[in-house]
C-alpha positions as CSV (number, residue, x, y, z in Angstrom):
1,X,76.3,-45.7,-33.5
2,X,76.1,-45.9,-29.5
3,X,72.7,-46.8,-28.2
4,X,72.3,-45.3,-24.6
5,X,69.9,-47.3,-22.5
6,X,67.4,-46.2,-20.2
7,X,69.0,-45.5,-16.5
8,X,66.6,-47.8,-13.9
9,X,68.2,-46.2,-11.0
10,X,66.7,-42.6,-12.4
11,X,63.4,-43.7,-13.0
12,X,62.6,-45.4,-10.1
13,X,64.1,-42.3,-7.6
14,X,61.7,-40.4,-9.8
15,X,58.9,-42.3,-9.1
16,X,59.8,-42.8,-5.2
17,X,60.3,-38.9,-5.0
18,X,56.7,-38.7,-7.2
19,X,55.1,-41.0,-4.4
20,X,56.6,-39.1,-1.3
21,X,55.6,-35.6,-2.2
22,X,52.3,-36.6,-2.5
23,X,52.7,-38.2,0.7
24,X,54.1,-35.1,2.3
25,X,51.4,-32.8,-0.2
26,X,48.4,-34.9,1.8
27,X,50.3,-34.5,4.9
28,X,50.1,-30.6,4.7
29,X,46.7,-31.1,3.0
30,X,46.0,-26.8,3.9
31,X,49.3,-25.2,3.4
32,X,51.1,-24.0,-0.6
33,X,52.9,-27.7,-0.5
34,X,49.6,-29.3,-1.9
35,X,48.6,-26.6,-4.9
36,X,49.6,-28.2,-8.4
37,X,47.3,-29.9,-11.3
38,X,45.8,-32.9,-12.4
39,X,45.5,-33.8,-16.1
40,X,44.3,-37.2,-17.7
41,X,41.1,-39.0,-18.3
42,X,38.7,-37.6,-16.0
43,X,36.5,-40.9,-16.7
44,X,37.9,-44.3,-17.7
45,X,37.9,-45.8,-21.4
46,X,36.3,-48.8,-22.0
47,X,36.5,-51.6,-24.8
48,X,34.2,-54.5,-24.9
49,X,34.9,-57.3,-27.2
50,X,32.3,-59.4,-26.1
51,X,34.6,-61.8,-24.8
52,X,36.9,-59.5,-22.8
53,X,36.5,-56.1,-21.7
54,X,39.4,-53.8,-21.1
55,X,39.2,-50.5,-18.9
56,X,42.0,-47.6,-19.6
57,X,42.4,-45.3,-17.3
58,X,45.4,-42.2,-16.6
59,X,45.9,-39.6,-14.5
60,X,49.0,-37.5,-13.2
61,X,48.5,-35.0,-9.9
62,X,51.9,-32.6,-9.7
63,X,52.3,-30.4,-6.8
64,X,55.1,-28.6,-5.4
65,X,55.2,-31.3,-3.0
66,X,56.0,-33.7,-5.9
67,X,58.4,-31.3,-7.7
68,X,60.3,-31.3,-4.5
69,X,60.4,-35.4,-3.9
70,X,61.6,-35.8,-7.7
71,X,64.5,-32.6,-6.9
72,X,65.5,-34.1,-3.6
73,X,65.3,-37.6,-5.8
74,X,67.6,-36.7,-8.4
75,X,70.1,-34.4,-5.9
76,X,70.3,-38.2,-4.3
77,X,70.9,-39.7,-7.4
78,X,74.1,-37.3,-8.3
79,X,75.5,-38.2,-5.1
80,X,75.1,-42.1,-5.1
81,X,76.4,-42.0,-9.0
């Protein structure tokens, strides 16, 4: 049985591609680029245990911005691979 392991390379050129269409979706804050949702915890969880207290908190923004960092991302990724 062959295990396949998790592609680093992938993951982080989705995250960069994530980070700069959000960049480029502020950037054009009043044109189509910015529209998308947001979904998550709109307030953060907390749990006290009296002698530590530990705050969750989650929240993902897409926009077409971001749809086209992670496409340009990955169209990178096939031609460095």
């Amino acid at each position: 049985m062959k295990v396949s392991r998790v592609n680093w390379v992938v993951i982080v050129l989705v995250l960069i591609g994530f980070v700069i269409g959000r960049f480029i979706g502020t950037y054009f804050e009043e044109s189509f680029l910015n529209y998308g949702q947001a979904f998550g915890l709109n307030s953060p969880i907390e749990l006290d245990l009296g002698f530590l207290v530990l705050t969750f908190g989650f929240k993902i923004q897409i926009t077409i911005a971001s749809v086209i960092g992670v496409t340009l991302a990955l169209l990178i990724y096939r031609m460095i691979r």
